[in-house]
C-alpha atoms as a printed R data frame, in Angstrom:
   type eleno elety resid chain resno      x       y      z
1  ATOM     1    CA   UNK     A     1 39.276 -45.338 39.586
2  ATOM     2    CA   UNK     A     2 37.911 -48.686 38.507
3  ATOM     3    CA   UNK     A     3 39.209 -52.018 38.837
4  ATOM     4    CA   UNK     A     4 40.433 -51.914 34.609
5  ATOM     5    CA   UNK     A     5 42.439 -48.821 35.270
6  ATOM     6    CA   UNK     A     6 44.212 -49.630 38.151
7  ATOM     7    CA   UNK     A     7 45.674 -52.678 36.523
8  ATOM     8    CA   UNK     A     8 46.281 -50.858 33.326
9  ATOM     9    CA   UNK     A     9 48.531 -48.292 34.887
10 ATOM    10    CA   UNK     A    10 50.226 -50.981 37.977
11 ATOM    11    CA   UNK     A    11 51.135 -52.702 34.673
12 ATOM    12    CA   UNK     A    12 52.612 -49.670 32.450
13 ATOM    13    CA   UNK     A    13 54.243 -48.862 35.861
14 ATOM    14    CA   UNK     A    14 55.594 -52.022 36.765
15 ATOM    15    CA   UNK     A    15 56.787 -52.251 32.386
16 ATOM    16    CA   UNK     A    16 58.682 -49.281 32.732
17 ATOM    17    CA   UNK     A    17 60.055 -49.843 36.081
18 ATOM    18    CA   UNK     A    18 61.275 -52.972 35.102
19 ATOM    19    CA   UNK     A    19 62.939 -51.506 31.612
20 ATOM    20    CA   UNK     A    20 64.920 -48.785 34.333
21 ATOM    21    CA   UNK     A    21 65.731 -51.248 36.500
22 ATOM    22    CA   UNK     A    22 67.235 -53.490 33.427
23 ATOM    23    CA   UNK     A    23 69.391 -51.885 31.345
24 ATOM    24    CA   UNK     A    24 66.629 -52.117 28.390
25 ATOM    25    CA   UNK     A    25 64.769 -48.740 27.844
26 ATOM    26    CA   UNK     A    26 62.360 -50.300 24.923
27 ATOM    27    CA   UNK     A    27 60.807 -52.042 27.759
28 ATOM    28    CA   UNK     A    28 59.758 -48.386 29.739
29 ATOM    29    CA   UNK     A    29 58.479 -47.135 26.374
30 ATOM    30    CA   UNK     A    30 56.389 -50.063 25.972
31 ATOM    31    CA   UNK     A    31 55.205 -49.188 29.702
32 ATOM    32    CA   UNK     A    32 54.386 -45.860 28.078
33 ATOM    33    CA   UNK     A    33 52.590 -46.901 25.231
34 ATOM    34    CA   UNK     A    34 50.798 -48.812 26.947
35 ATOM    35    CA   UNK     A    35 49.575 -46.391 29.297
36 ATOM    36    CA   UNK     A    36 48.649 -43.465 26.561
37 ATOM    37    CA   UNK     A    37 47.117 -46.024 24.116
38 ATOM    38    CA   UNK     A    38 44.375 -47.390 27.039
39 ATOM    39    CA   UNK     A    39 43.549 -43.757 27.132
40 ATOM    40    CA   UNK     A    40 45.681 -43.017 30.804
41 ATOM    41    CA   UNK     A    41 46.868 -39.877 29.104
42 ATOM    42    CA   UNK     A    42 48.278 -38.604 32.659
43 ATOM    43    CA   UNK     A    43 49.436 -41.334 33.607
44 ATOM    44    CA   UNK     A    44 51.423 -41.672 30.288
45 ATOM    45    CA   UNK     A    45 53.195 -38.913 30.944
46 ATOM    46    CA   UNK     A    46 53.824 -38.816 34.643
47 ATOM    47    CA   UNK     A    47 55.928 -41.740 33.589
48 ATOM    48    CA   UNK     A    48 57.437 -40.409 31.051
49 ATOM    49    CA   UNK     A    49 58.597 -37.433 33.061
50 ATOM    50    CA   UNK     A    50 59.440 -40.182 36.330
51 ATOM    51    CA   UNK     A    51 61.791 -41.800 33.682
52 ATOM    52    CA   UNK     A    52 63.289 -38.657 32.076
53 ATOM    53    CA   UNK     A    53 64.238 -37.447 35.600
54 ATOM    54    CA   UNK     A    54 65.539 -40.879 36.271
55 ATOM    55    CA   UNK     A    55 67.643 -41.343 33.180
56 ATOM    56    CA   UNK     A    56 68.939 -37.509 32.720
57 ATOM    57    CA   UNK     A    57 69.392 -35.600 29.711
58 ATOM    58    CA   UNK     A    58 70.388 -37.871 26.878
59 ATOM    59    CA   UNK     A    59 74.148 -37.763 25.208
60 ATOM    60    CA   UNK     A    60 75.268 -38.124 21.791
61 ATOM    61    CA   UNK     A    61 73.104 -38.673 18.517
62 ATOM    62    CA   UNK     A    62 69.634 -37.753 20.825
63 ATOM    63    CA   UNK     A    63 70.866 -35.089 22.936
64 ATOM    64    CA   UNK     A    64 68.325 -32.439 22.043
65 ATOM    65    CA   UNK     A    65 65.730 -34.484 22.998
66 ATOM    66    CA   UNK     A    66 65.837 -32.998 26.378
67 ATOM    67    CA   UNK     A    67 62.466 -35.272 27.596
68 ATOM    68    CA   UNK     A    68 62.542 -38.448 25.203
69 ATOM    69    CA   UNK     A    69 60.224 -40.186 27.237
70 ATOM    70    CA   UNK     A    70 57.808 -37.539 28.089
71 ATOM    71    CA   UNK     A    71 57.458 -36.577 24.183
72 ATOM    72    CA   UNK     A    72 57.147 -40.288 23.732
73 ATOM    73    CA   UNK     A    73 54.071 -39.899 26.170
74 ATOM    74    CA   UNK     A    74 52.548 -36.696 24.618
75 ATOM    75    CA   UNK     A    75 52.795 -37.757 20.774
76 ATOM    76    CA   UNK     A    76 51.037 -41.679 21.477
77 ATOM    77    CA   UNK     A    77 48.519 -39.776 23.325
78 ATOM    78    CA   UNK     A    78 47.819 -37.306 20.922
79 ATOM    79    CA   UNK     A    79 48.232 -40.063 18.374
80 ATOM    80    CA   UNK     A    80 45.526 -42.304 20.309
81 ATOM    81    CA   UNK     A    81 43.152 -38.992 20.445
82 ATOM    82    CA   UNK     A    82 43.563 -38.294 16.557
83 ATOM    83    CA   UNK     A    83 42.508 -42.083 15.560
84 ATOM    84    CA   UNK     A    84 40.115 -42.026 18.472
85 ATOM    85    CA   UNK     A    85 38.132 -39.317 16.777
86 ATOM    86    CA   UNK     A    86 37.041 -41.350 13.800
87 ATOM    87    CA   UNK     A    87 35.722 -43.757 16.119
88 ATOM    88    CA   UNK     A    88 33.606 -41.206 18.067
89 ATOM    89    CA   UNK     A    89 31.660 -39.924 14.983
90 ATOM    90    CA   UNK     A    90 27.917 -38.415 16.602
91 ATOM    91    CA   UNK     A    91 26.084 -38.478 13.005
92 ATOM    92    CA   UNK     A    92 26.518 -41.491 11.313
93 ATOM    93    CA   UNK     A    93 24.331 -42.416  8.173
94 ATOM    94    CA   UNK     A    94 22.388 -45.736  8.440
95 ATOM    95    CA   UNK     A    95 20.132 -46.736  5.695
């Protein structure tokens, strides 16, 4: 693990640590955001998963999202991975 990734995930940890620790979950998604869009896909959602268990199973309006924060992890990543693929293009014309 390099020096970049380490920080990268001490500060998506230390993000949504802090938003559980606060009573302000936007800043743990943030955390988790973070995490998936620098490409820590696992660490995204070993987060998400930390703070699900944490938190429960949501009430009212969003209670069948059973894993708000895990989903939250899975859909940036797969988001980052879908947008990441245009970037990645092998055969690219060139005059």
């Amino acid at each position: 693990m390099d020096m970049n990734t380490r920080w990268i995930v001490a500060v998506s940890f230390a993000l949504a640590a802090a938003g559980f620790l606060l009573p302000f979950w936007p800043i743990s998604m943030i955390g988790i955001v973070l995490a998936a869009a620098s490409g820590r896909y696992v660490a995204a959602v070993t987060i998400g998963l930390l703070l699900d268990i944490a938190y429960g199973a949501p009430i009212g309006h969003w209670r069948f999202l059973y894993v708000p924060f895990t989903l939250l992890g899975l859909i940036t990543s797969l988001f980052r991975y879908y947008i990441s693929s245009f970037f990645r293009e092998s055969n690219v014309d060139t005059l």
